[in-house]
N, C-alpha and C positions, 0 to 999 in steps of 0.2 A: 504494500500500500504506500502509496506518496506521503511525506513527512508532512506535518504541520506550516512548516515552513514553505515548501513547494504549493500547497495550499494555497497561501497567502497570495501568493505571486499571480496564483492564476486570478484573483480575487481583482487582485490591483492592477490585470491586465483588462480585466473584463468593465473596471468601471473608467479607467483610463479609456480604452475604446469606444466604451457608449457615450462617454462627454463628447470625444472628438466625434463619433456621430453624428450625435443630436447637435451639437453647438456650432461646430464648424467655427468659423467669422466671428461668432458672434451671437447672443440672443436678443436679434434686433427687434421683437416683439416688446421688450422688457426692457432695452435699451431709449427704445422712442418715448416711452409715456413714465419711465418709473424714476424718479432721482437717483443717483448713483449715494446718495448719500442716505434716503431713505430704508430705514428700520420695518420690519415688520412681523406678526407672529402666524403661522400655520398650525394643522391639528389636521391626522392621519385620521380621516372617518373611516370608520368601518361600517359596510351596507349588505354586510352578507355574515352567514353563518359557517363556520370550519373553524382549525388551526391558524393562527398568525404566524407567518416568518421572515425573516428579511430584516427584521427592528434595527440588528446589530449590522446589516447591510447597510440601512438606510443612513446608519450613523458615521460609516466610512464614504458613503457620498457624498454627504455635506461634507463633513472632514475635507475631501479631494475638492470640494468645490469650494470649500472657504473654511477655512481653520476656526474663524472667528463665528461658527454660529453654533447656536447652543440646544442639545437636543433634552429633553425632559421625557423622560422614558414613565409612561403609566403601564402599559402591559410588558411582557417580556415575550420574545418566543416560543411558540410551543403553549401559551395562552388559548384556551378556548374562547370563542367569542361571538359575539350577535350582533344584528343591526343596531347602531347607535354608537356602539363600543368606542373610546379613542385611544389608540395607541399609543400616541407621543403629540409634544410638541414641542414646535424647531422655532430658534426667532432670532432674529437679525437682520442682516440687508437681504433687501425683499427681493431687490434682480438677484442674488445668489442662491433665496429660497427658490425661485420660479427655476433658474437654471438648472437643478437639481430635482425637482419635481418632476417629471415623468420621468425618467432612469429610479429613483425610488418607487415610483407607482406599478412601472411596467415588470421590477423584478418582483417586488412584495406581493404582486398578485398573483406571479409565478408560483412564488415560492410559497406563499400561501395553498395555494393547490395541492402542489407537490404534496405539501405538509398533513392537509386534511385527508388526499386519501389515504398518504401512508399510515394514518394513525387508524383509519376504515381497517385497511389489510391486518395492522396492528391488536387490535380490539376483537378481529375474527379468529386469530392463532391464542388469544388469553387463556392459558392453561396447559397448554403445547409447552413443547418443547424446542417448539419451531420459530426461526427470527424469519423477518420477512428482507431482501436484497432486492437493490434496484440492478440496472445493466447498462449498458452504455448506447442505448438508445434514449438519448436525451438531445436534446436542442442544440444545435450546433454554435458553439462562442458563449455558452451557459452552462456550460457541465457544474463547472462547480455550484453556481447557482441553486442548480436542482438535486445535487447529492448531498449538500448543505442542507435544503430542505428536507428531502426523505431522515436525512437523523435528529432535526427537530421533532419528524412527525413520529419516532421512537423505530423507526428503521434502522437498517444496517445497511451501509456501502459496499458492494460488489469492487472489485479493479478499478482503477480512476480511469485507466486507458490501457495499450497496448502494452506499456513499457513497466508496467509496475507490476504486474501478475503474466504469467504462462496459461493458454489458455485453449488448451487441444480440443477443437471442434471436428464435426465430420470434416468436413474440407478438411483441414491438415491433414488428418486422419490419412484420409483418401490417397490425398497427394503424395505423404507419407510412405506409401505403404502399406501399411495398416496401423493399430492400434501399439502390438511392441516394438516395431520401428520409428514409432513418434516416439514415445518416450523414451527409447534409447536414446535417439537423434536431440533431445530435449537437454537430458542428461550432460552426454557430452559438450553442449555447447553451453550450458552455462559452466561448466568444466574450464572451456576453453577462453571464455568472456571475464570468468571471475565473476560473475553475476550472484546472487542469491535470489529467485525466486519462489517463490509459492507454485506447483503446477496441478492446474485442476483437468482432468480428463474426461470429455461429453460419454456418455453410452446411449445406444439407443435400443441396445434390447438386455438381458440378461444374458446371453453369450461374452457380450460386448464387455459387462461387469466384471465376469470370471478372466478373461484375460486381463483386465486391469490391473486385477487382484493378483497377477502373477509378476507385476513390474513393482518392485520396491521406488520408495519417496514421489507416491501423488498425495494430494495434499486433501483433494477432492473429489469425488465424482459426480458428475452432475447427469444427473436418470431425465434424458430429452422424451419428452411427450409418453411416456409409461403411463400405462392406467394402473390403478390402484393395488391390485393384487400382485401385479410387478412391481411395483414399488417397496412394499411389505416384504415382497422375496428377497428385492434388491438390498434392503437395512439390514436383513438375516444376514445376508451372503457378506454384506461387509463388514458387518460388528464394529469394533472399535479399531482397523487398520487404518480408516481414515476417513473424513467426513462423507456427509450427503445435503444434495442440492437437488433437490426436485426445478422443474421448469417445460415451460412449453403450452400456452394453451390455458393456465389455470386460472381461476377466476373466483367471484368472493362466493359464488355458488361452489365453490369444488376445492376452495385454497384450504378448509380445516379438515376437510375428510383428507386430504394428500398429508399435511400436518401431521395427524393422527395415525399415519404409516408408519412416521418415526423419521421421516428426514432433519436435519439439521439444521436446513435452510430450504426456503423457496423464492426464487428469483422470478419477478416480472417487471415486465417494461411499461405497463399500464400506471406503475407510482409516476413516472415521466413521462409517456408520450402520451395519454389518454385521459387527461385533466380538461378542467373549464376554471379559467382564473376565477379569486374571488373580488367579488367587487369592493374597492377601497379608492377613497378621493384622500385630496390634500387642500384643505379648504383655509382659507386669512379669517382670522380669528380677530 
């Protein structure tokens, strides 16, 4: 997994790029009618029901767009919340609140999303054993945005990207060889790299399992589109040599009976690609 710090970066790339986006020249909107010396204060309404996230987002915003304005935190993230609610309020020069106002709006309501269903998928595994993982189908130039979110909404991160986890799918597979010539070929090359990886190996039947099971240090196995009774065979056959990740297809109809197989994790990409922002203004107070 990526460090904290590599984290950060991505964080400060992501709001670096959407100022120079949105602003360009200038926010000649805010420039023509507002004094440059003019003060003002805003207040994050909240118009919808879910999780909040992004607060601590919204505070590295302003931060990047003006050091000098001052954020008053009333909810935190990971806050349940209703119509009415307000999150925060920011105040000082009112062109640096506007500037910063939609880049706050447009991720919080992301990330807000994110946040609520993961806590849905979250609230359906209560009593499991089962953590719920997002995947790297996520929006492209917001990753972090949105893995940020799923671990407010009491998720777990999956790989951040290609370079931080090993990650043997059919294709490789295929490409490969087969199944023990991936992981050989795997082996050796972080051998060869000096690398230290985590390597997770896809199956797609229980054949596919039993050879896994005959390659020392996978980290993972992940049971692709298994229905249920395979699933159960598959947590027997691998006991405690090394985890299980269900995935493929599952849904908040089917996520707790898979759960209740005994996998260790279940991975969807619906925490991230299959949201409806929640609705939140930034209204002058």
């Amino acid at each position: 997994m990526i460090t904290q710090e590599q984290f950060q970066k991505e964080i400060d790339f992501i709001i670096e790029n959407a100022i120079r986006e949105d602003v360009g020249d200038g926010d000649h909107s805010s420039l023509a009618c507002i004094p440059k010396t003019a003060d003002g204060k805003a207040k994050l309404l909240v118009k919808d029901e879910g999780i909040i996230a992004g607060i601590n987002f919204a505070k590295q915003v302003f931060a990047f767009v003006d050091a000098n304005l001052g954020v008053e935190e009333i909810l935190r993230d990971g806050t349940t919340v209703k119509q009415g609610d307000i999150a925060f309020y920011v105040e000082g020069s009112s062109q640096s609140i506007l500037k910063a106002e939609r880049l706050v709006l447009n991720a919080m309501q992301r990330m807000s999303a994110v946040a609520t269903k993961t806590k849905f998928f979250v609230d359906l595994l209560e009593g499991t054993q089962t953590q719920i993982l997002d995947t790297r189908k996520t929006t492209p130039g917001i990753r972090a945005l949105e893995k940020w979110a799923v671990k407010i909404g009491g998720g777990e991160n999956h790989r951040f990207a290609l370079y931080d986890m090993i990650m043997l799918k059919d294709n490789h597979i295929d490409f490969a060889g087969g199944i023990t010539k991936a992981i050989a070929k795997t082996h050796e090359y972080l051998k060869n790299t000096g690398r230290d990886l985590k390597i997770i190996v896809e199956a797609r039947n229980l054949q596919e399992v039993e050879e896994i099971l005959q390659s020392s240090g996978v980290y993972r196995i992940l049971l692709d589109n298994f229905n249920y009774e395979d699933t159960r065979k598959a947590v027997e056959l691998i006991g405690d040599k090394c985890l299980t990740e269900s995935s493929g297809g599952i849904n908040e109809s089917t996520i707790r009976k898979y759960a209740e197989c005994g996998v260790d994790y279940i991975s969807s990409g619906a925490l991230t690609h299959s949201v409806h922002n929640l609705d939140l203004s930034l209204k002058a107070v």
